[in-house]
N, C-alpha and C positions, 0 to 999 in steps of 0.2 A: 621485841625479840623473844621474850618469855613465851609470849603468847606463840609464837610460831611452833617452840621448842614442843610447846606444851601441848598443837597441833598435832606435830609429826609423830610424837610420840604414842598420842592415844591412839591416830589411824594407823601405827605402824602395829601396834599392837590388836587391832579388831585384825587383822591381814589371816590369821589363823583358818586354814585352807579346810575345816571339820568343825562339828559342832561336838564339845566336850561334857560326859557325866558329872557335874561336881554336888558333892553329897546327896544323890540322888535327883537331881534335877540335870535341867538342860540349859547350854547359852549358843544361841543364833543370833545372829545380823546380819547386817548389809552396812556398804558401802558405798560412796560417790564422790568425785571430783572432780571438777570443771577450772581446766586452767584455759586463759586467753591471753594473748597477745597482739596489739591490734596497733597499729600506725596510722599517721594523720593522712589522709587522703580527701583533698579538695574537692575534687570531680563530684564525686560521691557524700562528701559534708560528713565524714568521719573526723573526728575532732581529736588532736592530740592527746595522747594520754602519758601522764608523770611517769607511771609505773610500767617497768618492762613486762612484768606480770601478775594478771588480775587471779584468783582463786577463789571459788566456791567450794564448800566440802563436806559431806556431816558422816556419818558413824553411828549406828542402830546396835545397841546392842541389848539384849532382851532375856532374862531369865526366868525359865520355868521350873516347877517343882509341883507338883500337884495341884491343888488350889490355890495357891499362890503366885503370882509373877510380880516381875518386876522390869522397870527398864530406863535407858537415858539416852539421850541422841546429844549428839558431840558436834558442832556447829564453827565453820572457820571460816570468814569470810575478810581475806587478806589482797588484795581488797575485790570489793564484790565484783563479780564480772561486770561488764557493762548492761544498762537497762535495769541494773538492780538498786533499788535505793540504797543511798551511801551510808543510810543510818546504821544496817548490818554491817557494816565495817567491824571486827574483833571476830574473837571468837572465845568460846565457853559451852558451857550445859545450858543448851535450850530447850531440853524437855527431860523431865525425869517423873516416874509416878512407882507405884506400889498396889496391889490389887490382890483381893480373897475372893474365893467363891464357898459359902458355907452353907447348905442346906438350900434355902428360897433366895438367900441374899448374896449379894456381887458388890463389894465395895474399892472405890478406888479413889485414892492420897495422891495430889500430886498434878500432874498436866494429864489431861485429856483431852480428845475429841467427841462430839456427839451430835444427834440429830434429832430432832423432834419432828415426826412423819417427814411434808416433803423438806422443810426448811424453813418455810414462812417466818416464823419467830424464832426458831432458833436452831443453829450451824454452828458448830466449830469445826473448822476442818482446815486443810493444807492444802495450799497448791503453787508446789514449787516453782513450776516454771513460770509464773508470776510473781514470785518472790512473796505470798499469800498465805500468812501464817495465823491465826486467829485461835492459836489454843488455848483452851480452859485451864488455870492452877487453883487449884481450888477441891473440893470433893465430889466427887458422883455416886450416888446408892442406887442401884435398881434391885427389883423386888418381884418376884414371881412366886407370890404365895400360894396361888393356886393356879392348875392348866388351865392355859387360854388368856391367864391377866398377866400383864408387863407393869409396874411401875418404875417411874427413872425422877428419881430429884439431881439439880444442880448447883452448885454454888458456888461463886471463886472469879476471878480476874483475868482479861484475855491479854497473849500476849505484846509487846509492843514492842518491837525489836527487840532492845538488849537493857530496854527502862529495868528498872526496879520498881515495880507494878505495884508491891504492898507498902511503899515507902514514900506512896504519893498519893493525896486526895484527888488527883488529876485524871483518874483512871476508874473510872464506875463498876460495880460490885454487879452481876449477874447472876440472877436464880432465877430458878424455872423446877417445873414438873412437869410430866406427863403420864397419861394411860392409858393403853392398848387392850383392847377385849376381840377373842374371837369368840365369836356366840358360838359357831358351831364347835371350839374343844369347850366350852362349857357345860353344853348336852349330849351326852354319849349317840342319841340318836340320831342325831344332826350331824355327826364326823363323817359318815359318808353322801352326805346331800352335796349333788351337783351344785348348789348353791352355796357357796360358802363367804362367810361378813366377818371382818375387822372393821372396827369403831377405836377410834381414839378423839383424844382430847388435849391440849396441851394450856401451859399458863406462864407467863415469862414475866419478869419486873428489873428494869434494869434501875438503880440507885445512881442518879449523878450529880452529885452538890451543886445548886444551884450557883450561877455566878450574875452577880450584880448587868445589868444590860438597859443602856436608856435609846429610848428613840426622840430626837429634837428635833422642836419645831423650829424649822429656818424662821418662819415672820417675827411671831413672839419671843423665842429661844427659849420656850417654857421644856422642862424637859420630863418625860414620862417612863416610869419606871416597868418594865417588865415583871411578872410573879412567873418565875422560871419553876416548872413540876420538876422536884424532884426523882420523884419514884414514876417512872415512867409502864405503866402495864402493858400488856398485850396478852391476849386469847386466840386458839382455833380450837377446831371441828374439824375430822378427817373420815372418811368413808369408803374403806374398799370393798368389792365384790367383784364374784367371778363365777360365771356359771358357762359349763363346761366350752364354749370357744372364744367367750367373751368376759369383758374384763372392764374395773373401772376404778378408776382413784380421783380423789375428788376430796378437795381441802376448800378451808373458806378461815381469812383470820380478821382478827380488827385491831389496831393500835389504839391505846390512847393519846394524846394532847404531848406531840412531841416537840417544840419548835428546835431547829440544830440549824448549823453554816448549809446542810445540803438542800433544805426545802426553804432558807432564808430568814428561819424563826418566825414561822407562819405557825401556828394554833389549829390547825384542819386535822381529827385526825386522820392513822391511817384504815388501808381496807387491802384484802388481797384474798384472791381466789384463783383457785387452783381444780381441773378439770382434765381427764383425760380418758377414755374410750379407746378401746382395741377389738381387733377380732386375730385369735389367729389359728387358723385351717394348716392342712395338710399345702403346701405348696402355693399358700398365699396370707397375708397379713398387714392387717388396715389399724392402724393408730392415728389416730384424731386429739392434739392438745389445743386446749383455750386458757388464757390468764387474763386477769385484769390488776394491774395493779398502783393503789393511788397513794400518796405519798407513804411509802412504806421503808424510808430511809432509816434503819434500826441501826444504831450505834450505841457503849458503852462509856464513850465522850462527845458530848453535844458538836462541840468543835471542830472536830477530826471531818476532813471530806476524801482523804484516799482511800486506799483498799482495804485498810489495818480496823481492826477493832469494829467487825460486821459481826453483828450478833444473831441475824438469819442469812438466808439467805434466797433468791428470787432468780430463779432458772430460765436463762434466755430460749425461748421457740424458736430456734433458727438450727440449722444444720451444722454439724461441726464439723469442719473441712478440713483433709489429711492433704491435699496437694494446694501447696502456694499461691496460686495466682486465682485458686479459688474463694482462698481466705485473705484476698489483696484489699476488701474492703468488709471486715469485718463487725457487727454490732453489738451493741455494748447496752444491757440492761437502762429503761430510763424509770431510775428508782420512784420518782416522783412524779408519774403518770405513763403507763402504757396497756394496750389492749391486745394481745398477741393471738395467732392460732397457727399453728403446726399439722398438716399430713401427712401419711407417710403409707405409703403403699408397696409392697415387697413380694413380687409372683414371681413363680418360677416354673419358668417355661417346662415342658415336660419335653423326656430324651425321645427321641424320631418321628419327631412332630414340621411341619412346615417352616415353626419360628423357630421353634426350641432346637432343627437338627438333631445331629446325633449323638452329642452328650446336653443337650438341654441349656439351659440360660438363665440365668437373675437377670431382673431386671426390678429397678428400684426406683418409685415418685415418690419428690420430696416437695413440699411448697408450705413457705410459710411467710406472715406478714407481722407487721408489729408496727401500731398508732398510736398516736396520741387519743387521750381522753378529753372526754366534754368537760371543759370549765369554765362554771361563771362568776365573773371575779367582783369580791366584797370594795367597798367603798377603802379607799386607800387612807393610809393613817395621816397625821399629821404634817410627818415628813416627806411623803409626796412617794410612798411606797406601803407593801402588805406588811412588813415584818409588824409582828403584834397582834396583827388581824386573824381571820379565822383563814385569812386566805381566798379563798374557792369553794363554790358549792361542787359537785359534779351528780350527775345522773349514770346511775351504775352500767345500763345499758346502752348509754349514748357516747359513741365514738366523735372523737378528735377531727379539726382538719387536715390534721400534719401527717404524712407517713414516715416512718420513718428509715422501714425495711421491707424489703419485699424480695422473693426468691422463687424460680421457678427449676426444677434440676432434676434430672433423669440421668440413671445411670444404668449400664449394662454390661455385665459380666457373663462371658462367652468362652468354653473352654471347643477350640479350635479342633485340635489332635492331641493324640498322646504326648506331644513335647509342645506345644504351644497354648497361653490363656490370653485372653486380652480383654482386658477395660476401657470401655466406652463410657464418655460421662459430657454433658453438656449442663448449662446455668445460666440464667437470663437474673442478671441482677440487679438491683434496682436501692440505689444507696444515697441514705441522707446526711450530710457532714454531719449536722448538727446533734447526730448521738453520740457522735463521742469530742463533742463538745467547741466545734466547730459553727459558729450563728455568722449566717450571709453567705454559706458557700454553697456553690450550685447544686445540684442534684446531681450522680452519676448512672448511668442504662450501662450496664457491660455484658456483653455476651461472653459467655468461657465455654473452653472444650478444651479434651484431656483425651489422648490417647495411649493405652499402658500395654504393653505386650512382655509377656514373659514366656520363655525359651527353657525347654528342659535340655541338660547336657548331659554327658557320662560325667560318673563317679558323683553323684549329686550334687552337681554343679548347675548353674543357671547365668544366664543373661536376660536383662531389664531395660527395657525402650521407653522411653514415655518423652512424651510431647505436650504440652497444655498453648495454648493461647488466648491472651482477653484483647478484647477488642470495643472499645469505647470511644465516644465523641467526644467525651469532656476528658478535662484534665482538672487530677486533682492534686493539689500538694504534690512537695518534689517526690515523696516515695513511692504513688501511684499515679503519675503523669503519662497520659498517651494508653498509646497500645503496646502489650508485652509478648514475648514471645520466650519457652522456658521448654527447652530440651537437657536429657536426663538419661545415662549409659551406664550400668549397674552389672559387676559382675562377681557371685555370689559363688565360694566353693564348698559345698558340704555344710554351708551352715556354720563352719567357722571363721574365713577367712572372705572377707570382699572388698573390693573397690567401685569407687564409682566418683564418676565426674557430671558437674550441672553449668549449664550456663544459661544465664536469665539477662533477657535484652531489652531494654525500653526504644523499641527501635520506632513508636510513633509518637515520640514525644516530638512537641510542635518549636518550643523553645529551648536553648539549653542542650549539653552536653547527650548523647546516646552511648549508656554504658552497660559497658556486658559485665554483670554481674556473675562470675565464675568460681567453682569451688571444686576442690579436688576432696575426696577423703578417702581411709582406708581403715579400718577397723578387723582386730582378730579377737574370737572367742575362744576360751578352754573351757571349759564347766561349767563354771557359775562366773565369773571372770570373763569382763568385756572390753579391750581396750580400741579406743577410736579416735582418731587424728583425721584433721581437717583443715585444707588451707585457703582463704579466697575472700571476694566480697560479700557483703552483708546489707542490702539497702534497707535503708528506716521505713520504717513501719510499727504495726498495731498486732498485738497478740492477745487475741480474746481467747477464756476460756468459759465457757458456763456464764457468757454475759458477762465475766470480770475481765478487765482488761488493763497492759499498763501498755508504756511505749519502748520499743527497742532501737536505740540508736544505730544507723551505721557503723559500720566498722568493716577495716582489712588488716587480715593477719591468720594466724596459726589459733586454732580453737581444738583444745583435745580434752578427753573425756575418760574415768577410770572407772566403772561399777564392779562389785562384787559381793558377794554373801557367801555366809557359811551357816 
């Protein structure tokens, strides 16, 4: 009950509708709340829940004053929505830091986030709607001594829900550096060459006390001891350039001798590279990514195999889908071997032309795939498995048999008339259980379409159509069984005030119950202040974001939502 108290109070107090001068500086934040309520519902495998209501919440509030800032996020999770690990159950100060800017140097006490080029070795970053928290406490310095060089050191502990991180050997200590060079501010004659190079470097070590680990042999029962690495290192190499329509970024990293629960306590290290190429013109633009990445599972406890305590991070190739039943079979990063590559092609039609008509057209190709890698596997240990072993050889350039994802999707954006637009989008998808951790389940082919139309009204007001359907042979698991069908009526006044109702049908499902999956919702904005209320089904399913992914249970009932800042 403290804790609630002690909730309401601190978000009662960020509610302050301005941001206020105090001794010369400034305080801004934000706001969030997500309350649920959700009943047992069989049909749909919504499982009873104790609590009439579930709450997520936090509270940003942030002060500045010249070179100095400061800030703390306020965290309530009474108890966590659904989908959310239970472990955030409480609530408290889950991030609070202190920060100078003085001459060349930027220091900062306290929680951070940070990145090192793309990620490779090392991320700290947030993402709430995975419940994906992985921030730094600990110190940051970066360093720009002179135009064109960055340096950044780290040091400090990520966080693990609501543990007490410095009060446990259970929790690995992480440092890192990096540094960024642009040759051309380096040379005043080079600032304006169409050519222009950033170069950096980066170096990470994660500390995590070794723990005692034998592997026995069933025959003999002789048993053999592990020498667990402590100090875990890792390196990259990064490479930008761009000269005037093209463009490239381009990382390469290498782990040392990690074994952990996620690669099995295998000795192989790891490898990862990073690759991407663009062009982009007047009324057209081509990006082309490739990765490769082999066992490159980077953690700050050996042990840990969910989403908490990633100390890089490894960016899925796959497109990131805004309508549902395009993201019904989502993929999920495979940390520990894969081969990706991403297209993306983006022209636009020109205005009173044959295709383009007479306001012109987007039209957008997306295709990307993601396999498995080549491996030849070392003679097995004792106990009739690799752990201990090196593992695997693999051959950098030699691909996998396995696929694992595959996508083909076109889309088209067409503005009609002066009061109508509409979206066109199609997707041939091609999905393997087994990335997100499914072994023996079929392969799914789904084809999807989506059609969106939006209506200009008076007083700038609007109405929103949209239609999607997939349509597959296989069935997989109860949340993506059969064929769906997902219609969607949206009505929007001024930007402050809308409604809108969905309803999502599994109407070719071959066994088993056909249920309409319905939601009604209605949301009003003032300013900076969002409120949104929502009521209906929820079927289970997978929310990937950036390759990370967790699971969201079903659920029906009432889901409303509070944002705001000042």
């Amino acid at each position: 009950m403290k804790k609630l108290l002690l909730a309401i109070f601190l978000i009662t107090c960020s509610f302050n509708g301005f941001s206020q001068d105090i001794f010369g500086g400034k305080v801004t934040g934000n706001f969030q709340m997500d309350v649920q309520a959700s009943k047992e519902d069989s049909i749909i495998g919504a499982e009873k829940v104790s609590e009439k209501l579930l709450m997520n919440a936090f509270t940003n509030i942030l002060y500045t004053n010249g070179d100095f800032s400061a800030g703390m996020r306020f965290e309530a999770y009474l108890n966590p929505i659904l989908g959310f690990d239970p472990q955030y159950k409480g609530a408290g100060l889950a991030y609070r830091f202190a920060s100078y800017k003085k001459d060349y140097l930027e220091i900062t006490a306290g929680n951070f986030y940070e990145q090192f080029g793309n990620g490779l070795i090392f991320r700290s970053y947030e993402e709430r709607n995975l419940g994906l928290d992985n921030a730094m406490d600990g110190l940051k310095v970066i360093a720009r001594p002179i135009k064109g060089v960055a340096l950044k050191a780290v040091v400090g502990k990520q966080r693990y829900y609501w543990q007490k991180i410095w009060e446990s050997d259970n929790f690995g200590l992480v440092r890192g550096i990096d540094a960024e060079v642009s040759i051309n501010s380096l040379f005043k004659k080079l600032e304006q060459s169409p050519l222009q190079i950033i170069a950096g470097g980066s170096y990470v070590s994660v500390f995590d006390r070794a723990e005692d680990r034998f592997i026995i042999d069933p025959i003999s029962g002789d048993n053999y001891k592990l020498t667990m690495p402590e100090n875990i290192g890792s390196a990259a190499a990064r490479l930008q350039m761009s000269y005037k329509a093209f463009n490239l970024n381009a990382e390469y990293a290498q782990k040392g001798q990690d074994p952990n629960a996620v690669n099995g306590y295998i000795f192989h290290k790891g490898e990862a590279a990073y690759l991407s190429l663009g062009y982009a013109a007047k009324g057209l633009g081509i990006n082309v990514s490739a990765k490769r990445i082999d066992n490159m599972s980077y953690k700050s406890r050996r042990g840990e195999t969910g989403n908490m305590l990633n100390v890089n991070y490894l960016p899925a190739l796959t497109r990131q889908h805004s309508y549902s039943l395009f993201a019904m079979y989502p993929y999920a990063t495979q940390v520990n071997g894969e081969m990706g590559i991403q297209a993306d092609i983006i022209y636009k039609l020109k205005k009173n032309t044959f295709l383009g008509g007479k306001y012109g057209a987007d039209l957008k190709l997306n295709y990307s795939i993601a396999n498995s890698i080549d491996k030849e596997y070392v003679q097995l240990n004792p106990a009739g498995n690799y752990e201990g072993t090196e593992g695997y050889s693999s051959s950098f350039f030699k691909a996998g048999d396995e696929l694992y994802f595959e996508e083909l999707n076109l889309e088209l954006g067409k503005k009609l008339s002066s009061d109508y637009k509409l979206n066109l989008m199609y997707s041939y998808q091609t999905f393997n259980p087994i990335a997100i951790g499914h072994q023996g389940e079929k392969f799914v082919y789904a084809n999807i379409f989506a059609a969106d139309l939006t209506q200009k009204l008076k007083n700038r007001s609007s109405l929103r159509y949209e239609v999607q359907l997939l349509l597959t042979e296989q069935n997989y698991g109860e949340w993506a069984a059969g064929d769906w069908i997902q219609g969607t009526i949206e009505y929007n006044l001024g930007g402050k005030f809308f409604i809108a109702a969905t309803d999502q049908w599994n109407y070719g499902k071959l066994q088993g119950e056909k249920v309409h999956y319905y939601n009604f919702a209605v949301g009003y904005t003032k300013g900076t202040t969002r409120v949104q209320l929502s009521y209906g089904k929820q079927r289970e399913g997978i929310i990937c974001i950036g390759g990370v992914c967790r699971m969201v249970p079903a659920s029906n009932g009432l889901f409303a939502t509070i944002t705001s800042s000042f």
